[in-house]
C-alpha positions in Angstrom: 92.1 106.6 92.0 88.6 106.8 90.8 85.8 106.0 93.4 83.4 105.1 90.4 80.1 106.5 89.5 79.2 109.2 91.1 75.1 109.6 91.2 73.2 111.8 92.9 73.8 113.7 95.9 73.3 117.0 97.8 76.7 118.6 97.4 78.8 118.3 94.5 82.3 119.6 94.6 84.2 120.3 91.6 88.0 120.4 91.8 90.1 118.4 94.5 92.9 121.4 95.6 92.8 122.8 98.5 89.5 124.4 98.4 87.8 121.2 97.0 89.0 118.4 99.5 88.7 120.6 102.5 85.1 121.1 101.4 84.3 118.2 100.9 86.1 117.3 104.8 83.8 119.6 106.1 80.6 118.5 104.5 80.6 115.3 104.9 81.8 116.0 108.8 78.6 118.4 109.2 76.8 115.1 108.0 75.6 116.2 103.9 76.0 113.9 101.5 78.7 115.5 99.4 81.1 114.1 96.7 83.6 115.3 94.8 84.6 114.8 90.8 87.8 115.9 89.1 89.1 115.7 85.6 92.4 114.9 87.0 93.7 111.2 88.2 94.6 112.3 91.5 93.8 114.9 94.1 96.0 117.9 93.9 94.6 120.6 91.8 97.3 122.7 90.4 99.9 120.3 91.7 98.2 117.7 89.6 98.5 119.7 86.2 101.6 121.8 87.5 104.3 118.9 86.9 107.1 120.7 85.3 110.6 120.9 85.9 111.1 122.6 89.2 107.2 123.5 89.7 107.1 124.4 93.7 105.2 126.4 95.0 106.0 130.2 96.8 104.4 130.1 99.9 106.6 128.3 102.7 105.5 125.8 105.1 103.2 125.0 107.4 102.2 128.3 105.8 101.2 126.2 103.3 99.3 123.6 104.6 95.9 122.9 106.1 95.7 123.9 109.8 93.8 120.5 111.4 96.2 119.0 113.9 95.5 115.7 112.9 97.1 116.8 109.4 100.0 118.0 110.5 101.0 116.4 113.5 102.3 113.2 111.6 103.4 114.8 108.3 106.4 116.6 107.3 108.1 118.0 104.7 111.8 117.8 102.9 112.1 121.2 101.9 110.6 125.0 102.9 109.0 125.3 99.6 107.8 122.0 98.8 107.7 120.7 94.9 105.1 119.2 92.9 105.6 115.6 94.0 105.7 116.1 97.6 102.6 118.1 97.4 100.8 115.1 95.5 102.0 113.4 98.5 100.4 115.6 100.9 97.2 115.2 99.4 97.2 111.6 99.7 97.7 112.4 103.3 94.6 114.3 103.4 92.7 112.1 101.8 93.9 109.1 103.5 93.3 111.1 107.2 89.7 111.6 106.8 88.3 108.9 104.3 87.7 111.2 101.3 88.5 108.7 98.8 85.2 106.6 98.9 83.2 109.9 98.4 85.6 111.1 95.3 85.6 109.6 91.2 89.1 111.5 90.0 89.1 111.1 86.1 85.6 112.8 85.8 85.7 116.3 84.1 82.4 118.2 84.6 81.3 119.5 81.0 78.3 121.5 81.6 75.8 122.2 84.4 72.1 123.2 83.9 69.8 125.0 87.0 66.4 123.2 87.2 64.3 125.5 88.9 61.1 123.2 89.4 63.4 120.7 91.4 65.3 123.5 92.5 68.5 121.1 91.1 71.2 121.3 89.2 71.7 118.7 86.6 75.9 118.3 85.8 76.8 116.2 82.6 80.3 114.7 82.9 82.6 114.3 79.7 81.4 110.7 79.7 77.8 111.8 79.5 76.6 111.0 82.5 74.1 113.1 84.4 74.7 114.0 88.1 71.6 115.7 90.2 72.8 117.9 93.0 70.9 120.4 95.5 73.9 122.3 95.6 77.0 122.8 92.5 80.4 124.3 94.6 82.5 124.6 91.9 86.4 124.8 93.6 88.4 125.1 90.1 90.9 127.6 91.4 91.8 131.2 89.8 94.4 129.4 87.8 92.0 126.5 85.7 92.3 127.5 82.8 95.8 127.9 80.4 96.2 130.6 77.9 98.3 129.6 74.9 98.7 132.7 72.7 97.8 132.7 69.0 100.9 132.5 67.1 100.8 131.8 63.1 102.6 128.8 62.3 102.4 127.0 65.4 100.7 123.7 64.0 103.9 123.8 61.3 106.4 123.4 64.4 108.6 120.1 63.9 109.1 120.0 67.4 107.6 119.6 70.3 105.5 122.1 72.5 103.9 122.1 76.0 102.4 125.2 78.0 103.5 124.6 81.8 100.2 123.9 83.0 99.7 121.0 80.4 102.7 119.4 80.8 103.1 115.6 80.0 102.8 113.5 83.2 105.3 111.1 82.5 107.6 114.1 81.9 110.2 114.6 79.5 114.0 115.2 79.2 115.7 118.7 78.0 119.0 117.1 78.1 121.1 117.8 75.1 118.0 120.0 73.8 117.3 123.6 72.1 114.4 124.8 74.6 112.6 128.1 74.0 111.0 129.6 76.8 108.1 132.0 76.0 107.0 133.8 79.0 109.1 134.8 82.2 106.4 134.4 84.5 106.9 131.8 87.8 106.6 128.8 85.2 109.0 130.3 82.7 111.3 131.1 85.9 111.5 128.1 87.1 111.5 125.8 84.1 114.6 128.3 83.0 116.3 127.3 85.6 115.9 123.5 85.3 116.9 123.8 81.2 120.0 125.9 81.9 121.3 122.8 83.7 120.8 120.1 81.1 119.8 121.6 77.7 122.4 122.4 75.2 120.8 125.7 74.8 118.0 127.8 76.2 116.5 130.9 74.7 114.3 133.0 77.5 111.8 135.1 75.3 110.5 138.2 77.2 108.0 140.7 76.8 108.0 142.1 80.5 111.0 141.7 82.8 110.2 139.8 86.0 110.5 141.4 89.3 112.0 138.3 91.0 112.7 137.8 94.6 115.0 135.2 96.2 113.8 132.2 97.7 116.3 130.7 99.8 114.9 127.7 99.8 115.9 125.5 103.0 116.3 121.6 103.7 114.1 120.4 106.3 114.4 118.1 108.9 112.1 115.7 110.9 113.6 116.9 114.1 113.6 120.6 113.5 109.8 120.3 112.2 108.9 118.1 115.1 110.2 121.1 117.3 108.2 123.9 115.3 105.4 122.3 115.8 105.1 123.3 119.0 104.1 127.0 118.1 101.9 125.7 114.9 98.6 126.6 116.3 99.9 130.2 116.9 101.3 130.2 113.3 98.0 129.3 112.0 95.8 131.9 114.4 98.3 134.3 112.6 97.6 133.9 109.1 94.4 134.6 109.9 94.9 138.2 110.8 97.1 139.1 107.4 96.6 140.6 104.3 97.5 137.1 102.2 97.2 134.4 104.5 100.9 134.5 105.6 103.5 134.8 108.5 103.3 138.0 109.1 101.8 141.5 108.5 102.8 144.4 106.7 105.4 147.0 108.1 103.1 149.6 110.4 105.1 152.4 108.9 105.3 154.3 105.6 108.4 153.6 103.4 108.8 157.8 103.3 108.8 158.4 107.4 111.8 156.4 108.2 115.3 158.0 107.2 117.3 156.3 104.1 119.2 154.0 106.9 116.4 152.7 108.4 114.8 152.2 105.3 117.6 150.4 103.9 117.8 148.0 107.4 114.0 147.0 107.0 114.3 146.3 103.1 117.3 144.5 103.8 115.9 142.3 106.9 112.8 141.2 104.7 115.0 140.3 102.1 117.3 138.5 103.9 114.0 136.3 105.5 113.9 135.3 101.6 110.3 134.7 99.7 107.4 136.3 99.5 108.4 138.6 102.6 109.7 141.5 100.6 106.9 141.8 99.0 103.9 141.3 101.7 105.9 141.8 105.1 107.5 145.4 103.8 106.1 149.1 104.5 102.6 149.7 104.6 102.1 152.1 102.1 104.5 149.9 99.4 101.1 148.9 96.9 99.4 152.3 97.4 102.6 155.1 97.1 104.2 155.4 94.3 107.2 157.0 95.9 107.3 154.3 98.9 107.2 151.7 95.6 109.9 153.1 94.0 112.1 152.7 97.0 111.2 149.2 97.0 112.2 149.1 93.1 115.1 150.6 93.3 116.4 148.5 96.5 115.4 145.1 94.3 116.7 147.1 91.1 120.5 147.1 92.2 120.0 144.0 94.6 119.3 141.9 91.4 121.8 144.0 89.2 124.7 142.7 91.2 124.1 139.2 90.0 123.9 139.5 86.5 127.5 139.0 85.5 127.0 140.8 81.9 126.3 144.9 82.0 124.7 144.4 78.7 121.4 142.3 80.4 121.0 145.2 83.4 118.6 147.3 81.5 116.5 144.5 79.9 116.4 141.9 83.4 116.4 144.9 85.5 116.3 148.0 84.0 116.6 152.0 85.7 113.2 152.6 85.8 110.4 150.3 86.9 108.3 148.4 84.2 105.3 148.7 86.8 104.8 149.8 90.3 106.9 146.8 92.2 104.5 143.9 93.7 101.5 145.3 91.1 102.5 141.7 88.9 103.1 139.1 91.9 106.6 138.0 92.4 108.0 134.9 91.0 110.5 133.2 93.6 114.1 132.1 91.9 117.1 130.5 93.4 120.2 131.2 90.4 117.4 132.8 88.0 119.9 135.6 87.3 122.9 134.0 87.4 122.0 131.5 84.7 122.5 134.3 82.3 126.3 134.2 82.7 126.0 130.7 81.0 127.3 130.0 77.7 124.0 128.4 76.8 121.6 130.9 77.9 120.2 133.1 75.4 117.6 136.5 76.2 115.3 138.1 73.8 113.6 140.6 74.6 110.6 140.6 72.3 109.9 144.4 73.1 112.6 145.3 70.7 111.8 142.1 68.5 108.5 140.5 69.0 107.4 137.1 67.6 106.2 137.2 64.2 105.4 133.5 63.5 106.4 129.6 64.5 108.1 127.8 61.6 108.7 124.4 61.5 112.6 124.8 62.5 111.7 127.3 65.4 110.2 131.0 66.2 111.0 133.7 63.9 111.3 137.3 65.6 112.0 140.3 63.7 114.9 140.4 63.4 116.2 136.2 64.0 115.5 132.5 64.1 115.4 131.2 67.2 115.7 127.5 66.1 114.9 124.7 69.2 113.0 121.7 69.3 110.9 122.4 72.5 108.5 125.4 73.1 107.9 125.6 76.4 104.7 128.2 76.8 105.2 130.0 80.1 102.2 132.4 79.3 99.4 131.9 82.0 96.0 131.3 82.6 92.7 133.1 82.1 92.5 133.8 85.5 90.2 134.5 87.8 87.0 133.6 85.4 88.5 131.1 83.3 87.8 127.9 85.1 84.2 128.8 85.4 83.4 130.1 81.9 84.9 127.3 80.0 82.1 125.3 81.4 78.8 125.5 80.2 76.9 126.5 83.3 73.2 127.7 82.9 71.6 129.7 86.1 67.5 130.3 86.3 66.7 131.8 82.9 68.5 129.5 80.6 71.4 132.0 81.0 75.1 131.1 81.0 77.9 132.1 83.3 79.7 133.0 80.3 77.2 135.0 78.9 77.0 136.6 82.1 80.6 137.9 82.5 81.4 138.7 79.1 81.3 142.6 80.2 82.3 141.8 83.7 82.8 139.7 86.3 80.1 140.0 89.4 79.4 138.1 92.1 78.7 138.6 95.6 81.3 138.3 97.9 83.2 136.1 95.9 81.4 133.1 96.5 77.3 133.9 94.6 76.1 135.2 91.3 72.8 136.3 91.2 70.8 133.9 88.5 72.5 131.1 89.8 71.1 129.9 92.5 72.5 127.0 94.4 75.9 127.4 92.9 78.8 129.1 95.8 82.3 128.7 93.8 85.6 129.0 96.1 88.7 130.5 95.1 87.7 132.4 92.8 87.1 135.8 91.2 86.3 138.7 93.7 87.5 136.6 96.6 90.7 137.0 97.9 92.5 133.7 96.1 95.1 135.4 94.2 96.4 137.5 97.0 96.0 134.6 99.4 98.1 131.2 100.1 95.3 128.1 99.1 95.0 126.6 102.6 94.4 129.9 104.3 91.5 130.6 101.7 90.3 127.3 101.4 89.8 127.0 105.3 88.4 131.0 105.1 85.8 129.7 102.6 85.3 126.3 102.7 83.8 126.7 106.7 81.3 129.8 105.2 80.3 128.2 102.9 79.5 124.9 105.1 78.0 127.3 107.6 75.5 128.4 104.8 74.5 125.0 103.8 73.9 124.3 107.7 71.7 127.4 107.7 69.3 126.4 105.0 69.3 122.8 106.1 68.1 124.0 109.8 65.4 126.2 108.5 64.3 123.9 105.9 65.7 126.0 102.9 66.3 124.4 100.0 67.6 127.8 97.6 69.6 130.0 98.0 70.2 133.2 95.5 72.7 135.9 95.4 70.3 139.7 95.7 71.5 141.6 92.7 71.8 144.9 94.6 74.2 143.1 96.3 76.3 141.6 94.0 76.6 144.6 92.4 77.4 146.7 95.8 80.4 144.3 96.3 81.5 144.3 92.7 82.3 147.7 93.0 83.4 147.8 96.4 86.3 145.6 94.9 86.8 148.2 92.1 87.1 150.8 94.6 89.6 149.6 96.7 91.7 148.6 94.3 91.6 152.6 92.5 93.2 153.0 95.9 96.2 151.0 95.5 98.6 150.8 91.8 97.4 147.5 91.0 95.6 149.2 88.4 98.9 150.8 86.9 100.1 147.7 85.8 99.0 145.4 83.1 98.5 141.9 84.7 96.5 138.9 85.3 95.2 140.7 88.3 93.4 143.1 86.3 92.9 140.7 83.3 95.1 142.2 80.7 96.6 138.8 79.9 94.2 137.6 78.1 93.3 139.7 74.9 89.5 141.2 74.7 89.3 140.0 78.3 87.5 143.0 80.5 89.9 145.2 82.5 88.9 145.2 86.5 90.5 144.1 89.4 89.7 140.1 90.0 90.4 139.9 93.4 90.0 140.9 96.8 93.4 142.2 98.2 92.7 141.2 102.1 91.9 138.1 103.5 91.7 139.4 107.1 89.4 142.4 105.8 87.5 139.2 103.4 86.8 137.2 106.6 85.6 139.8 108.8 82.8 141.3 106.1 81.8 137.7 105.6 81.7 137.1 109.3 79.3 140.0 109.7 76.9 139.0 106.5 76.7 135.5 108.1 76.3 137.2 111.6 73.5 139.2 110.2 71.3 136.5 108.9 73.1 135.8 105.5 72.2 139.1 104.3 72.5 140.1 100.3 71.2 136.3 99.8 67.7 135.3 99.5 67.0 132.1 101.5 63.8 130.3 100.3 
């Protein structure tokens, strides 16, 4: 699906999710001369490289779609939570609807970028070598671009076979019959568990940190039932708009610790019962900031998830008495039989807190105090998140500088979108926006018609730069910082504050409102771009 050489152009987009193809709608809609290059072989983004058993994603539908009726008005989906394939599908659908594939070349990774400040260019290499000039570089790699596979002696010795989730072969492979060891019990590890408990002849779950799951009660769709919700999507969509992660619905107006136990109860209850994300971004309002509301929360999903674990011995490790972290500080995975796949004669837990890894051998892992033998690793373990996608690019800004070079101490930027030294470059979904507390679409639309917007700007007033001010970038760094000192996010150890990856600089990497996102960026737009030299 390659739309062959590229060449030059005004706007290039890197990165066909969400954020990259409704860009690139957008652009070429507001009459620029944008195109569009991807490593991958078809549009998708993370439902391109996310192709592992039982990869869906957590946000429901038409939640998770784009919001243009002439997307959605002849496309529907099979299931609330939609699964890898059927997403590929939707993205064919975009692209299809509004002629991006002529303006696209899928298979092209870009390999570095270099600011030419005479031409007021950037020049982007591509794996392949070839050069691509381009007014403006909008990189849309996503907060999840980049894997992390942790160093472990005596992986290359492994006689088997490994894959990290986000890497996975896209022909696929069989666990049938198999000895699969899981490392990491994140939303990967969660749902690739599941898959393996049903066909491997054994599964060992290796955890360091028990996840916090919540149910997703997934649901069938039908044509008919879709056709009749469809009636109130425009309302659904206006909606999403005005919440704190691009969802259904906001927050409780209420603190968890001003209702009486009852009422407490009924509320948690009702938004567990509505399955999904609900319980964690439709409950009271003070649940991320209290630690008392929170622990409410905790111990409602502590003995909710307790009663489906069939052995008494797994309670304390899968959900023990007192939280690991505040509740919601590490997002929630979504299962469907996550816990009950313990009770299974093939399903093994190790908890690597009381036995951590201490090397790969070629039979299997060794902890300390066993040999788990297998012939699949499956690495559930993450991504660099936030930054990675950016910095594992050689991008050079004004001075010769890179981007890497620039957040080794920390990530700035302003408002999520500009780093001073780089002009020309706006990046979407990524660090100090909103994208990992936010559904794709809703972001993508959020920032992909700013950004636009911008571009239109300088193209009416015959600009041709524009440059994040650094007073700015730092103002809103911090800003970021500050608001989330005011919530517990910081009290646990977590991809949103970087603690993943080792060495990686501890802050928060996101922006926790997209309501409160959209309205600040409304007003800097309003207010003649300001904290952005136009020239």
């Amino acid at each position: 699906m390659s739309g062959g050489s590229v060449g030059d152009c005004e706007a290039l987009i890197v990165g066909a999710g969400f954020s990259g193809v409704y860009l690139l709608h957008r652009l070429r809609e507001a009459g620029f001369d944008a195109r569009l290059i991807d490593a991958a072989e078809e549009p998708g983004g993370i439902w391109y490289w996310n192709c592992y058993p039982g990869a869906r994603v957590d946000s429901q539908v038409p939640l998770y779609e784009l919001s243009l009726p002439e997307l959605w008005r002849d496309w529907t989906w099979s299931e609330r939570y939609p699964g890898w394939r059927e997403l590929r599908g939707y993205f064919r659908h975009v692209c299809d609807r509004f002629g991006l594939w002529p303006h696209m070349t899928m298979g092209t990774r870009m390999a570095g970028a270099e600011w030419d400040e005479g031409q007021r260019k950037w020049r982007v290499t591509t794996g392949s070598g070839e050069t691509i000039t381009a007014r403006f570089l909008l990189p849309c790699l996503g907060f999840a671009a980049k894997a992390y596979v942790p160093e472990i002696a005596g992986l290359e010795t492994f006689a088997g076979e490994w894959h990290h989730t986000a890497h996975w072969p896209q022909q696929g492979l069989s666990m049938a019959g198999r000895k699969v060891a899981i490392v990491g019990t994140g939303a990967s590890g969660v749902q690739v568990a599941q898959e393996a408990a049903a066909e491997a002849a054994q599964v060992t779950l290796l955890q360091r940190t028990p996840i916090l799951a919540l149910p997703m009660r997934q649901e069938s769709l039908t044509v008919e039932q879709q056709e009749r919700e469809k009636a109130d999507y425009p309302a659904i969509f206006a909606a999403r708009l005005q919440t704190g992660g691009g969802f259904d619905t906001g927050r409780i107006d209420a603190s968890a610790l001003e209702v009486d136990e009852e009422e407490r109860h009924r509320l948690f209850e009702q938004q567990w019962q509505a399955g999904g994300l609900r319980f964690w971004y439709a409950n009271f309002a003070d649940l991320l900031t209290d630690e008392r509301a929170n622990r409410h929360a905790y111990d409602f999903w502590r003995d909710k998830t307790r009663a489906r674990i069939a052995n008494p011995a797994l309670h304390e490790i899968l959900a023990p008495s007192e939280p690991p972290h505040p509740f919601g500080t590490k997002r929630p995975s979504l299962e469907r039989n996550y816990y009950e796949i313990f009770g299974q004669d093939n399903v093994t837990l190790v908890d690597l807190a009381q036995a951590p890894i201490q090397r790969i051998v070629p039979q299997g892992i060794e902890t300390a105090d066993r040999l788990i033998e297998c012939d699949l690793i499956v690495f559930a373990t993450g991504f660099d998140a936030g930054r990675g996608g950016l910095t594992q690019i050689e991008i050079r800004g004004r001075d010769g500088r890179s981007l890497t070079t620039a957040w080794h101490d920390e990530v700035t930027a302003y408002l999520g979108y500009a780093v001073h030294g780089f002009p020309n470059m706006a990046y979407l979904y990524g660090p100090l926006s909103p994208s990992g507390f936010s559904n794709g679409p809703t972001a993508a639309e959020i920032q992909g018609d700013w950004v636009r917007d911008l571009l239109v700007k300088l193209r009416e007033d015959n600009f041709t730069r524009f440059e994040a001010d650094i007073a700015a970038e730092r103002e809103w760094t911090e800003s970021v910082a500050a608001i989330g000192a005011m919530t517990l996010f910081p009290r646990a150890k977590s991809w949103y504050m970087g603690d993943n990856i080792p060495g990686k600089p501890r802050q928060l990497l996101n922006y926790p409102s997209v309501v409160g996102f959209a309205m600040i960026c409304d007003e800097v737009a309003a207010d003649g771009y300001r904290g952005i030299t136009l020239a």
